[in-house]
Each structure stands twice: as structure tokens, then as C-alpha cells.
LUMTI-938111 format. One line per field, with one value per residue (C-alpha): residue number from 0; residue in one letter; x, y, z. Coordinates in steps of 0.02 Angstrom, whole numbers. Example, Ala and Ser with C-alpha at 12.3 -4.5 7.8 and 13.67 -1.06 7.14 Angstrom:
BEGIN
pado = c(0 1) .
drenlum = c(a s) .
c1 = c(615 684) .
c2 = c(-225 -53) .
c3 = c(390 357) .
END
This chain:
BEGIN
pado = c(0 1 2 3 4 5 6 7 8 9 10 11 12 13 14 15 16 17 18 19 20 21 22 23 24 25 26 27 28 29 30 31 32 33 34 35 36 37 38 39 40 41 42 43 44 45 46 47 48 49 50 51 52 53 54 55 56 57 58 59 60 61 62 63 64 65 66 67 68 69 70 71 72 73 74 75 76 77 78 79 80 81 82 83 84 85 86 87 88 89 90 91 92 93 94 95 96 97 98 99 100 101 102 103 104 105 106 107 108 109 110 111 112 113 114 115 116 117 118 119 120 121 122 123 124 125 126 127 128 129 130 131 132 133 134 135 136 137 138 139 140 141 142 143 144 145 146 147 148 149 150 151) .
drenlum = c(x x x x x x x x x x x x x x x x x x x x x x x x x x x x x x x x x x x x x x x x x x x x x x x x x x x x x x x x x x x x x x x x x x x x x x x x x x x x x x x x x x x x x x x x x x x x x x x x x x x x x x x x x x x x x x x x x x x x x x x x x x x x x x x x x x x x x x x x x x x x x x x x x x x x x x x x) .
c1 = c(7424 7362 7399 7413 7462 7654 7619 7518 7648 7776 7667 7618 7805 7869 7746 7792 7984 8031 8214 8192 8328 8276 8361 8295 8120 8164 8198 8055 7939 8065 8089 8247 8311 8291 8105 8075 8164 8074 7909 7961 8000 7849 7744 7852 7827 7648 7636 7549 7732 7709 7875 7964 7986 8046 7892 7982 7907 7867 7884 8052 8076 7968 7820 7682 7529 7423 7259 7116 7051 6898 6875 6736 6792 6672 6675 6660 6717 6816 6969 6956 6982 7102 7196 7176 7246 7400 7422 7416 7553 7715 7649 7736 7650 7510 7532 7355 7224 7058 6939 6757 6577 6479 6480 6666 6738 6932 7003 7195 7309 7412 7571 7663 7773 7639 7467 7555 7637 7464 7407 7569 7530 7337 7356 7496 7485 7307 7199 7327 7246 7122 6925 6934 6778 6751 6891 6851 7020 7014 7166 7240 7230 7290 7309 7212 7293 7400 7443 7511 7485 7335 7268 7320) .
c2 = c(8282 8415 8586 8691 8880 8826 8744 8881 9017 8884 8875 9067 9134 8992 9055 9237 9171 9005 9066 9075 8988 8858 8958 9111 9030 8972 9140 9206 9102 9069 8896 8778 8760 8574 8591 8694 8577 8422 8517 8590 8402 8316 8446 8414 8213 8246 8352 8495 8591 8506 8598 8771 8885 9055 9179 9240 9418 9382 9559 9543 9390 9452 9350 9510 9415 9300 9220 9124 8993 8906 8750 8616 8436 8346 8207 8182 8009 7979 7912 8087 8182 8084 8119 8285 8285 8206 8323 8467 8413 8466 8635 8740 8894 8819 8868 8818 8694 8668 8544 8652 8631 8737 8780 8757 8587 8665 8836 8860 9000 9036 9161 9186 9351 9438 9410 9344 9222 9163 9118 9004 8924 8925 8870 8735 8666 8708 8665 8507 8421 8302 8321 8506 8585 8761 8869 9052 9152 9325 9433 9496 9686 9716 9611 9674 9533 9413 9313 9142 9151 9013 9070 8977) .
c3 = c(6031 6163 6125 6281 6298 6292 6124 6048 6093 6010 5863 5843 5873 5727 5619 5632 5624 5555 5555 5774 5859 5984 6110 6063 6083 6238 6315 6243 6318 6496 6477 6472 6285 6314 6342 6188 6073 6145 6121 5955 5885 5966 5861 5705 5735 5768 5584 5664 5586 5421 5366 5389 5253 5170 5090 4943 4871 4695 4630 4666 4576 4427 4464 4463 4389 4507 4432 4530 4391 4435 4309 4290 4234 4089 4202 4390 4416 4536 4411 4333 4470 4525 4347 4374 4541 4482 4302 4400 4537 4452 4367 4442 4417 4526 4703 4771 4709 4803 4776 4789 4818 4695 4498 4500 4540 4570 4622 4575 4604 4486 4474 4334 4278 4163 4066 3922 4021 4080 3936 3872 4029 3993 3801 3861 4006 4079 3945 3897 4038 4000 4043 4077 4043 4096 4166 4213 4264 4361 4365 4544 4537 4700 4880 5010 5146 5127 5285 5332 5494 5546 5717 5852) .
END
């Protein structure tokens, strides 16, 4: 699927506010209502909008301690990553995993409410996980930028 101006301004204005009504969007960018939602849908159908969501703030939900954890795996095969993959799925705690070139094989981000916290989740679910070698964690001491927003 092409993405012209139309589409980027669709795309960019969603991303700043997924809660946008369709006619809303369609005043914004003066077009018929009709031609937005077609557009909208055909983007949706296409999965450039994989799925529309709400950023919760996790201070105010008592989730102040993020982690980046960059583990190794013992073995590289492609069955064991594969099992790691799918261990790591429902932990919920996990909000990003990245499969990495370098000394690392994976890069997770973790949030949980506090340092103890991290390391029930460290001593019983990380480490649980079968073929973990190496796993180096570094504490979040502030955010500099946090953004969404992909550039368009």
C-alpha cells in the first residue's frame, strides 16, 4: 500500500490521538468523513495501524522501576531461541524484547513497582528460563524521551 501525504497526515494525527473521531479527522484534514474512514480501514487491513491503544503513566499505577536486561543464551540453536521466545511471551513485566547483534543476544525492558520487585521477578521468572547465560540489568534513573510517535 502507497502512502501519500493524505495517509501520512492520517497516520501522524492517529498517533498523536488514537481517541480522534473519524469525523474529527476528517475536518482536520477537509475531507468527506467517508473518505477518511475508507482510508483509515484500508491502512488497518493493510497492518500499517497494527492496533490503537491507551499509554498508561506507570507512576501512577505504582510501576516506578524500569530495567534494560541484556542476556546471553548457553546455546544459539535455533530451537533455543525459539524456547526463549515463547517463555518470555506471557511475563508480563516484559514490555520489550529485542533480538540483538553483539555481546548480548536479547534486550528486554522490564517495569516493575520497585528494585525489590525486580529481583522476585529476576530470581523467579527470569532466571527460571532455560539456557540463560549472562544477564546484565541497568536501572532507569531518569527518562530523557519517551515517544511513540514513529515519523511518518
Amino acid at each position: 500500500m502507497k502512502l501519500d501525504k493524505i495517509n501520512k497526515k492520517i497516520l501522524n494525527l492517529l498517533q498523536e490521538n488514537t481517541s480522534i473521531t473519524n469525523a474529527e479527522l476528517a475536518e482536520t484534514l477537509k475531507l468527506p468523513a467517508t473518505t477518511v474512514f475508507d482510508r483509515v480501514k484500508k491502512l488497518e487491513q493493510n497492518g500499517i495501524i497494527a492496533k490503537k491503544v491507551a499509554l498508561v503513566n506507570p507512576e501512577k499505577i505504582g510501576k516506578e522501576t524500569i530495567a534494560f536486561v541484556t542476556l546471553s543464551l548457553n546455546g544459539h540453536s535455533a530451537e533455543n531461541v525459539k524456547k526463549f521466545w515463547k517463555a518470555i511471551e506471557n511475563i508480563p513485566e516484559i514490555l520489550e524484547c529485542y533480538h540483538v547483534s553483539g555481546e548480548s543476544d536479547f534486550i528486554l525492558k522490564v517495569i516493575v513497582e520497585n528494585v525489590r520487585a525486580y529481583e522476585k521477578f529476576l530470581l523467579e521468572k527470569l532466571t527460571a528460563i532455560e539456557n540463560i547465560g549472562k544477564i546484565n540489568t541497568s536501572f532507569v534513573m531518569s527518562t530523557i524521551k519517551y515517544q511513540t510517535k514513529i515519523p511518518v
